[in-house]
C-alpha positions in Angstrom: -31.8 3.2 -7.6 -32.2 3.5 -3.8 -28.8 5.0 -2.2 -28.5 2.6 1.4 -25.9 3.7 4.2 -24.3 1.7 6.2 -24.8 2.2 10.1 -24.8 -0.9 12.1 -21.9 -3.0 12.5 -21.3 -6.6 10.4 -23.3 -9.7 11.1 -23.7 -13.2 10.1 -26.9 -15.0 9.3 -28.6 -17.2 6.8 -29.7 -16.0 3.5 -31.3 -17.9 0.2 -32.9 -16.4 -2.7 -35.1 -17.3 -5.2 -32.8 -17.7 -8.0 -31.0 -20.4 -6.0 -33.3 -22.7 -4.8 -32.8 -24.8 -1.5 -29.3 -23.2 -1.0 -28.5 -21.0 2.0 -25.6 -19.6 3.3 -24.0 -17.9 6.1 -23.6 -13.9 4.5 -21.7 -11.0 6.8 -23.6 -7.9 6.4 -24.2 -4.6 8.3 -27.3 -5.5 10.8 -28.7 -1.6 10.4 -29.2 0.6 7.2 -30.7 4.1 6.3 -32.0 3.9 2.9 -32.7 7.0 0.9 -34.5 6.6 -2.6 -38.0 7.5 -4.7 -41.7 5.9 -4.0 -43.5 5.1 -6.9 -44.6 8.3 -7.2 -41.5 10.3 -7.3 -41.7 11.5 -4.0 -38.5 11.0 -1.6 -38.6 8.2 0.7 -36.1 7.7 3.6 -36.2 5.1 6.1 -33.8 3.2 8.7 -33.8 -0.8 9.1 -32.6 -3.2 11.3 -32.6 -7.0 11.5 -33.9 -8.9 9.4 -35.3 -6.0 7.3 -32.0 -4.4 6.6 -30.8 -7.9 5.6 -33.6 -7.8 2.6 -32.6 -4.5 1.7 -29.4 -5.1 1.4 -30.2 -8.3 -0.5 -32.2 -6.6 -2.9 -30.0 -3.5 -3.5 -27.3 -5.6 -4.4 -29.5 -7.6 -7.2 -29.8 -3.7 -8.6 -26.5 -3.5 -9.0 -26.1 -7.2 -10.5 -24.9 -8.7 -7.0 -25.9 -11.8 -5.8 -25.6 -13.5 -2.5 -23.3 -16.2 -3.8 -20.5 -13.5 -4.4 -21.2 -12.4 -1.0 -20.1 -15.9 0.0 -16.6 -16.5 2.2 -14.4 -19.4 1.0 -15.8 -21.9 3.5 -19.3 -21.4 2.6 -18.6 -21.6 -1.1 -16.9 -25.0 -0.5 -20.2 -25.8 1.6 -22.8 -25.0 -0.8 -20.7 -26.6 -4.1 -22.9 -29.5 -4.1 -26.0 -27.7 -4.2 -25.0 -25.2 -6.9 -23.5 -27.6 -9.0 -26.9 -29.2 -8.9 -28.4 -25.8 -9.6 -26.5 -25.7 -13.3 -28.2 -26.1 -16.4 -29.1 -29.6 -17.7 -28.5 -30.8 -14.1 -31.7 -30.0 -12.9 
């Protein structure tokens, strides 16, 4: 499991994933990351990101760790998006 640092301060953009199709949401998260981990072959790997980039990686860490960017959702966007994840629920597809 990659270990990622926070070093940027918080901000807000739109995210989706896969496993929610057609929703988005507004998510708060650190704009810069260093993230520290393995390549496939073992070998250390240690990089920074910014942007967009560190958004991803943050995105995909938190799947690792069984995190996913509805529970990174504030009360208002939850409230937002309850149409669309209701819709999202099995048998309502």
């Amino acid at each position: 499991d990659p270990e990622v640092e926070v070093l940027g301060k918080q901000e807000t953009g739109t995210e989706g994933c896969l496993s929610f199709p057609g929703v988005q949401a507004d998510i708060t998260r650190p704009e810069k990351v260093r993230v520290k981990g393995k390549d496939l072959d073992g070998q250390p790997l240690e990089f920074e990101a910014a942007g967009l980039l560190a958004r991803a990686v943050q995105h995909e860490a938190d799947h690792l760790q069984g995190v996913l960017f509805i529970d990174r959702m504030s009360t208002e966007e939850r409230k937002r998006t309850a149409p669309e994840l209701q819709r999202l629920q099995p048998g309502k597809l």
